[in-house]
C-alpha positions in Angstrom: 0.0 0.0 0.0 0.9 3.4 -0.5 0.9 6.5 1.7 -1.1 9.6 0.6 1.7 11.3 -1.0 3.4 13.1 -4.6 4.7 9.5 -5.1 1.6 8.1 -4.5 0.0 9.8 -8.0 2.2 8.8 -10.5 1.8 5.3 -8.9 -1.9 4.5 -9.4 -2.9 4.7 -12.8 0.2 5.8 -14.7 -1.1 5.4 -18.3 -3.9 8.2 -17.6 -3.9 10.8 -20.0 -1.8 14.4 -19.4 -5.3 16.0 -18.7 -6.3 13.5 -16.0 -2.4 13.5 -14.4 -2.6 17.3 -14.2 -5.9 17.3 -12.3 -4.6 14.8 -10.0 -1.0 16.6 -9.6 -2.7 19.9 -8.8 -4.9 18.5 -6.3 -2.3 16.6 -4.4 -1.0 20.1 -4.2 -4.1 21.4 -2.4 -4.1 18.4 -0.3 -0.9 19.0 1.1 -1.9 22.6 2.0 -5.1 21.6 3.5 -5.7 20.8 7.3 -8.2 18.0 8.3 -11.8 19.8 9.0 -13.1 20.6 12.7 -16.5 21.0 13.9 -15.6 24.8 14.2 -16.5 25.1 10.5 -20.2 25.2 9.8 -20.6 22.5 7.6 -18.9 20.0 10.3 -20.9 21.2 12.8 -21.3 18.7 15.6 -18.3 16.3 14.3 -15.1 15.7 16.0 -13.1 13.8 14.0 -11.3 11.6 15.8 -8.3 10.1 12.6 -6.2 11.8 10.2 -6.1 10.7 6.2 -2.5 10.7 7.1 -3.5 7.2 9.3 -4.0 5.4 6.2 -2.7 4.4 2.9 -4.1 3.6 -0.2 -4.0 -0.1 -1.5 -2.0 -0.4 -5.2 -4.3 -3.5 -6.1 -8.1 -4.9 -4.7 -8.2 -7.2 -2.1 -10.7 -10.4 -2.2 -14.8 -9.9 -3.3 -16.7 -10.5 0.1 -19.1 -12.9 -0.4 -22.1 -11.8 -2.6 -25.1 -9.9 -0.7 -27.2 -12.7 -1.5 -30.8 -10.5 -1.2 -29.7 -7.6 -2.5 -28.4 -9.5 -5.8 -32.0 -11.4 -5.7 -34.0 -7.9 -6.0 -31.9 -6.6 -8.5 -31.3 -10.2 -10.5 -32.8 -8.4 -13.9 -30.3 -5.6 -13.5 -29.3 -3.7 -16.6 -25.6 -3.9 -16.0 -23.6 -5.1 -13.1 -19.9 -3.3 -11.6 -17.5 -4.5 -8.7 -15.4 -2.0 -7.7 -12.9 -2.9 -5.1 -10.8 -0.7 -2.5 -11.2 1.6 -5.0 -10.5 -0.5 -8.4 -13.2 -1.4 -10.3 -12.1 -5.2 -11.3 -15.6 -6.9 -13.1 -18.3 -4.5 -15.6 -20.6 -5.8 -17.5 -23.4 -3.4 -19.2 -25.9 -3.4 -22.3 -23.4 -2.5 -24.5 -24.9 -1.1 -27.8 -25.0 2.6 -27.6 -24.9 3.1 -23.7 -21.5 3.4 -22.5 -20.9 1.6 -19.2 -17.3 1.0 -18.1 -14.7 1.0 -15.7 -13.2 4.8 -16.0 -10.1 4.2 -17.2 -11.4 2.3 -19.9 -13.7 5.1 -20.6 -11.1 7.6 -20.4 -9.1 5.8 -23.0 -12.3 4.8 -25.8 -14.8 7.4 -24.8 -12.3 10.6 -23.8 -14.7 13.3 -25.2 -17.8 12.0 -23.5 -15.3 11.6 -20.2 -13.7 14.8 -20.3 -16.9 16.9 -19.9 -18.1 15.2 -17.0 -15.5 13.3 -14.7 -14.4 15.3 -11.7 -16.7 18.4 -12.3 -19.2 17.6 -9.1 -16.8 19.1 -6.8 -13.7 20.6 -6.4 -10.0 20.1 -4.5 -10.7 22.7 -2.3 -13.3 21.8 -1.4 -11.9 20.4 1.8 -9.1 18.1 2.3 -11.7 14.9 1.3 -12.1 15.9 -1.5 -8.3 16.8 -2.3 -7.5 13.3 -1.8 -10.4 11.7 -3.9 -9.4 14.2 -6.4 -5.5 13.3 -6.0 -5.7 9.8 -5.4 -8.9 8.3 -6.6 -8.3 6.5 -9.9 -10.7 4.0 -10.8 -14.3 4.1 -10.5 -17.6 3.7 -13.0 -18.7 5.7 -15.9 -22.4 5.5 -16.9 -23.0 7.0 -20.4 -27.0 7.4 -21.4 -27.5 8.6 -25.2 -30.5 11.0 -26.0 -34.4 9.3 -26.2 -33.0 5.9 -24.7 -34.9 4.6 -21.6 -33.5 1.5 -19.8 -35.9 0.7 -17.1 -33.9 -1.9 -15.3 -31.6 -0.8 -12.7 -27.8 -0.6 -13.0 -26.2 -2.5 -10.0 -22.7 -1.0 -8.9 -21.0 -3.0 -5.7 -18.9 -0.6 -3.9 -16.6 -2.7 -1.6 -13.9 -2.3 0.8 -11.4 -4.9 2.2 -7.8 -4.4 2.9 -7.2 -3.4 6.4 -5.9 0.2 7.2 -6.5 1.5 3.6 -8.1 4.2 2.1 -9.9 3.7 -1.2 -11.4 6.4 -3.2 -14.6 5.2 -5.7 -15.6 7.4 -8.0 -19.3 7.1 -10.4 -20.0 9.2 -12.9 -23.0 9.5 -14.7 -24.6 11.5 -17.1 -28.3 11.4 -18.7 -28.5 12.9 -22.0 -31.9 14.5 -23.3 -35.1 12.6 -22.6 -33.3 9.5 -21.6 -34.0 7.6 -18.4 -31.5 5.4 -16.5 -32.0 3.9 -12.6 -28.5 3.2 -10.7 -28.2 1.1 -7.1 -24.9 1.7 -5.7 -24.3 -0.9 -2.6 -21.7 -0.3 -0.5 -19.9 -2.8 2.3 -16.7 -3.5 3.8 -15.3 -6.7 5.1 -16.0 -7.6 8.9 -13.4 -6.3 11.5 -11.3 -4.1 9.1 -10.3 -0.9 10.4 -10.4 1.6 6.5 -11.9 4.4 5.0 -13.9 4.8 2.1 -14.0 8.3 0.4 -16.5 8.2 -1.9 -18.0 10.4 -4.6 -20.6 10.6 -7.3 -21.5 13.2 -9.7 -24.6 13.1 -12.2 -25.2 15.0 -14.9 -29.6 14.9 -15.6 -29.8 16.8 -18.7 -33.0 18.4 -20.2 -36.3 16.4 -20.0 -33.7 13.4 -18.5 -34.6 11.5 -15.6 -32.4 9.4 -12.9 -33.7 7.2 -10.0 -30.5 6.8 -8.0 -30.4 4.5 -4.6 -27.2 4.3 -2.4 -27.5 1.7 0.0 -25.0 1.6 2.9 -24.1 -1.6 5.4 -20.4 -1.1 5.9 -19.0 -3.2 8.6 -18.9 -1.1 12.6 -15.0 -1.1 12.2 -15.4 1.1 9.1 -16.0 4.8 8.0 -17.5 6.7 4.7 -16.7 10.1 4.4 -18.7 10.9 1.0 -19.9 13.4 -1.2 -22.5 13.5 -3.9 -23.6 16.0 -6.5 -26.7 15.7 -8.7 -27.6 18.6 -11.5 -31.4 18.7 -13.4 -31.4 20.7 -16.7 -34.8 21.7 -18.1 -37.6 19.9 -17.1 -35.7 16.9 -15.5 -36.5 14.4 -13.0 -33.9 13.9 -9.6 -34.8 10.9 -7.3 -32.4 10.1 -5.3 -32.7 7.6 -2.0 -29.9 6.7 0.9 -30.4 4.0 3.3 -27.5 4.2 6.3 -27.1 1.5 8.2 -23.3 0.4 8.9 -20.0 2.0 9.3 -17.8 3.8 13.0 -18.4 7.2 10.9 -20.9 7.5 7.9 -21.0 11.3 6.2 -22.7 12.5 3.6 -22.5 15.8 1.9 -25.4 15.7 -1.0 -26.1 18.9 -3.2 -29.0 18.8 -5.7 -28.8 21.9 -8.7 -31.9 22.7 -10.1 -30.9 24.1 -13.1 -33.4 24.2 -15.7 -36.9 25.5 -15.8 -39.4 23.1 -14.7 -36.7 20.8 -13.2 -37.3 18.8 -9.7 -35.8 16.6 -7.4 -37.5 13.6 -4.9 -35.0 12.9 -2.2 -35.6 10.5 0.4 -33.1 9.4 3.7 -33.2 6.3 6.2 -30.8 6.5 8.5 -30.4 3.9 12.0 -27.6 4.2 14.1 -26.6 2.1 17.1 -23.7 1.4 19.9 -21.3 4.3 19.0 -22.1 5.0 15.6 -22.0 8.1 14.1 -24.6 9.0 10.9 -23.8 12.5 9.6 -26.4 13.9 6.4 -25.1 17.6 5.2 -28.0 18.0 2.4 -27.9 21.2 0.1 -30.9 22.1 -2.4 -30.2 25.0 -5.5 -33.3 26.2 -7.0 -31.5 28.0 -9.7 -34.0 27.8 -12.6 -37.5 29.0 -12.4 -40.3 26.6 -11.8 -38.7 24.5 -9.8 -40.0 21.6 -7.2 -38.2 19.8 -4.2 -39.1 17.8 -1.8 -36.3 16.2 1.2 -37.3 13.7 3.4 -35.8 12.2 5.6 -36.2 9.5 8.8 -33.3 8.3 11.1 -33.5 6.6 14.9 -30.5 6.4 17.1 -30.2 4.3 20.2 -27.3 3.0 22.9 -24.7 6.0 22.1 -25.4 6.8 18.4 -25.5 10.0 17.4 -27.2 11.4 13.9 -26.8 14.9 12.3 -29.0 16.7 9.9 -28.1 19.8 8.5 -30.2 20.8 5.3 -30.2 23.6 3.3 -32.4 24.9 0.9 -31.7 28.0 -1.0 -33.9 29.4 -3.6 -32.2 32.1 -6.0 -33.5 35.1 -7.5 -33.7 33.3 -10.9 -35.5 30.8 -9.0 -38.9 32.4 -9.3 -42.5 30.0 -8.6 -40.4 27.4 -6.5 -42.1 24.8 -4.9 -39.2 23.3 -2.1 -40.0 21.2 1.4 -37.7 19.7 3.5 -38.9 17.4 6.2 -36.5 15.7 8.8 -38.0 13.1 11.6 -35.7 11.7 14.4 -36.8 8.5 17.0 -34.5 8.8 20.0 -34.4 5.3 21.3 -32.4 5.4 24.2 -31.3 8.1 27.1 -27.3 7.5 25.7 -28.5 8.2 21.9 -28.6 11.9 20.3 -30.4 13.0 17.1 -29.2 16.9 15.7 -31.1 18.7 13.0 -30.9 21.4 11.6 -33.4 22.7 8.5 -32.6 25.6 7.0 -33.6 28.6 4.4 -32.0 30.8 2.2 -34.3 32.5 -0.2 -33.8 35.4 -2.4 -36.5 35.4 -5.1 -40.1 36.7 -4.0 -42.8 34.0 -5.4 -42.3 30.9 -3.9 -43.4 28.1 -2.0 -40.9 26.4 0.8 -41.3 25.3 4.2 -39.4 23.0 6.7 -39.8 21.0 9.5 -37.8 18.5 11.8 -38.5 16.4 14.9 -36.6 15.0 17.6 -38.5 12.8 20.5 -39.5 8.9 21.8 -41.4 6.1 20.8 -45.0 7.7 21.3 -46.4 5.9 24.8 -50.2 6.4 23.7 -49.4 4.6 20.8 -47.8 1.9 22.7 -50.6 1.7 25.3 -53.2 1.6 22.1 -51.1 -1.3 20.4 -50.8 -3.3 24.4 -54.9 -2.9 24.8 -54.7 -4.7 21.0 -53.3 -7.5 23.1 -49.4 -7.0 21.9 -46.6 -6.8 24.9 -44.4 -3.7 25.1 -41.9 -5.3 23.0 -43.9 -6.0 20.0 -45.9 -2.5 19.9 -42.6 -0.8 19.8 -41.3 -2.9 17.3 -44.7 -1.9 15.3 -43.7 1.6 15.9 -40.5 1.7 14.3 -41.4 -0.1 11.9 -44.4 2.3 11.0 -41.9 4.6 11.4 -39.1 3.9 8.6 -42.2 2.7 6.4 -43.2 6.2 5.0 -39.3 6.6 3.8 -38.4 3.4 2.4 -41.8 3.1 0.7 -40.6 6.4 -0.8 -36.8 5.0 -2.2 -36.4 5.2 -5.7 -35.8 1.2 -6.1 -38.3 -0.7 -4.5 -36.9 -3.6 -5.1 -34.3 -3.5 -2.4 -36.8 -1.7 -0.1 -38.1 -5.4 1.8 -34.1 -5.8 2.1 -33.7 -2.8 4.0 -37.3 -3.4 5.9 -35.7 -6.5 7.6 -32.3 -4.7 8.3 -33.9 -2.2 10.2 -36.2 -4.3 11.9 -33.5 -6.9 13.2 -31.1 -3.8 14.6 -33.8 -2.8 16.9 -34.7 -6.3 17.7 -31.3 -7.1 18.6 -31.1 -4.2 20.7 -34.7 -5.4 22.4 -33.3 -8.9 23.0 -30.1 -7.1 24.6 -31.8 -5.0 26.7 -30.2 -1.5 25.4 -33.8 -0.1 24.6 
């Protein structure tokens, strides 16, 4: 493995082209000149960092596949095209072919360059902070998902993010862009292998252009010993459809930093969250909404429960410029706090500079509802069973809202058995 250095660049991937090896060589200039963030900055609010990027190193070659997610394969077994990328490689792709480019990104780098040029690397920049320096500086293998105009492929692309070697940092990267009035749906699953200590710095950029329309589904079960420090960056021409779904289970540290552009007239976005956090676990949601062109809609919704010593954040923003006239833009975040140990933060917020619009928020933070338990215990139920009926009713309005419902009973029974674990243990 490598340490996150100069040397480190012109190691992985050394046949990129001069455009991508300048990118990468001026980044690992801005990582070097970057300090780690602190929950003194706004946008890490509530987040003490507790490791350095400087603790790990990033592996040369993938480790071994975990075994296969056996029910998450079964929902998607009629996918479009499958990917395994691993610690940060993508080593197996296989797509539709014909005019829909799907492959690894060096690969598409080297028989599709125009098509990559224009899109790879654009959802966020360097300085972004010192994340995004190193997936910038280091990352160099990933996905590219290429949709012509007028082609609609209604079966999902199934992308396995995975992460193995102990101590390593890997850096995935999945771009995608939608062309005019095409259609594409992507599941991106993402695990590590139990008891490794690593990081996974993730990022995804999508380009939706006009009249396009993307159903995108990240699901997340890394293993407790693991962390995900990830960003995301969707952008909606004209009249273009955004739905985009995260289910967070796993992981020490999970962090997400999602920004939706509304760019076009008559664009909108759907995006839903599920987020369950447990022991010490750490789930961390920084959601940003643009309504940039006029005629806009958005609606952000989100559910999360914490118990033991878990702790969730929420911070969303939605911010409505003065181009972003007749905007219709909601932003909802509910939070079950399970146990006395457990703490849920949210934060909904509003910027908005144009005069004729429609926007509200709203967030929650509280128990398990005791007149609904007593209702459910008169039904004949014990105190067990009601509550379980609770959360479930709970996490049912989100995950009957994710973008692929055909993982949605996988994630139904994940959720269900944490807080039944934590019933049989007596931590709730």
């Amino acid at each position: 493995m490598l340490p996150l250095n100069r040397d480190a660049v012109d190691s992985l991937a050394p046949a990129a082209p001069g455009w991508v090896r300048d990118l990468r060589t001026r980044a690992v200039e801005v990582y070097e000149k970057l300090e780690m963030p602190t929950a003194v900055e706004e946008v890490w609010r509530y987040l003490d960092l507790d490791f350095d990027l400087s603790d790990f190193h990033v592996a040369q070659e993938p480790g071994p596949e975990l075994e296969p997610d056996a029910e998450v394969n079964a929902a998607l077994a009629n996918a479009a095209g499958r990917a395994m990328v691993v610690d940060g490689t993508t080593i197996a792709i296989d797509g539709p072919g014909a005019d829909v480019v799907f492959a690894a990104i060096g690969d598409a780098v080297e028989s599709h360059e125009g098509l990559v040029r224009g899109a790879y690397l654009q959802g966020f920049a360097p300085d972004d902070d010192k994340f995004s320096a190193a997936h910038h500086a280091f990352g160099h293998d990933g996905v590219f998902l290429y949709v012509p105009s007028g082609r609609a492929i209604e079966e999902p692309f199934h992308i396995e993010v995975q992460a193995t070697a102990p101590g390593s940092v890997s850096f995935p990267h999945l771009t995608i862009v939608v062309e005019s009035n095409a259609q594409a749906d992507v599941v991106v699953d993402m695990r590590s292998a139990p008891g490794a200590e690593l990081l996974i710095v993730p990022q995804i950029e999508a380009s939706v252009r006009d009249g396009a329309r993307l159903r995108l589904t990240t699901l997340q079960a890394l293993d407790r010993t693991a962390s995900v420090v990830g960003r995301q960056r969707l952008t909606a021409g004209r009249d273009a459809t955004v739905r985009f779904g995260e289910v967070g289970l796993g992981g020490s540290l999970s962090r997400l930093h999602l920004v939706v552009d509304l760019m076009g007239r008559g664009s909108s976005a759907d995006i839903v969250g599920a987020y369950f956090g447990d022991e010490d676990q750490v789930l961390d949601y920084r959601y940003f909404m643009n309504h940039i062109g006029s005629n806009t809609t958005s609606d952000m919704f989100l559910k999360g429960a914490v118990e033991d010593r878990a702790e969730s954040v929420f911070t969303g923003m939605i911010r409505i410029e003065e181009t972003g006239q007749r905007t219709n833009a909601f932003q909802t975040n509910r939070n079950l706090v399970l146990s006395q140990g457990a703490k849920a933060n949210t934060v909904p917020n509003l910027e908005i500079l144009a005069d004729d619009v429609r926007c509200g928020h709203g967030s929650t933070v509280g128990p398990l509802d005791e007149e609904q338990r007593y209702y459910l215990m008169s039904r004949g139920l014990d105190r067990d069973r009601a509550d379980r009926l609770q959360v479930r009713g709970f996490f049912e309005e989100a995950l009957g809202r994710l973008p692929q419902q055909a993982v949605a009973d996988a994630v139904r029974g994940r959720v269900n058995a944490k807080f039944v674990a934590a019933q049989e243990a007596g931590r709730v």
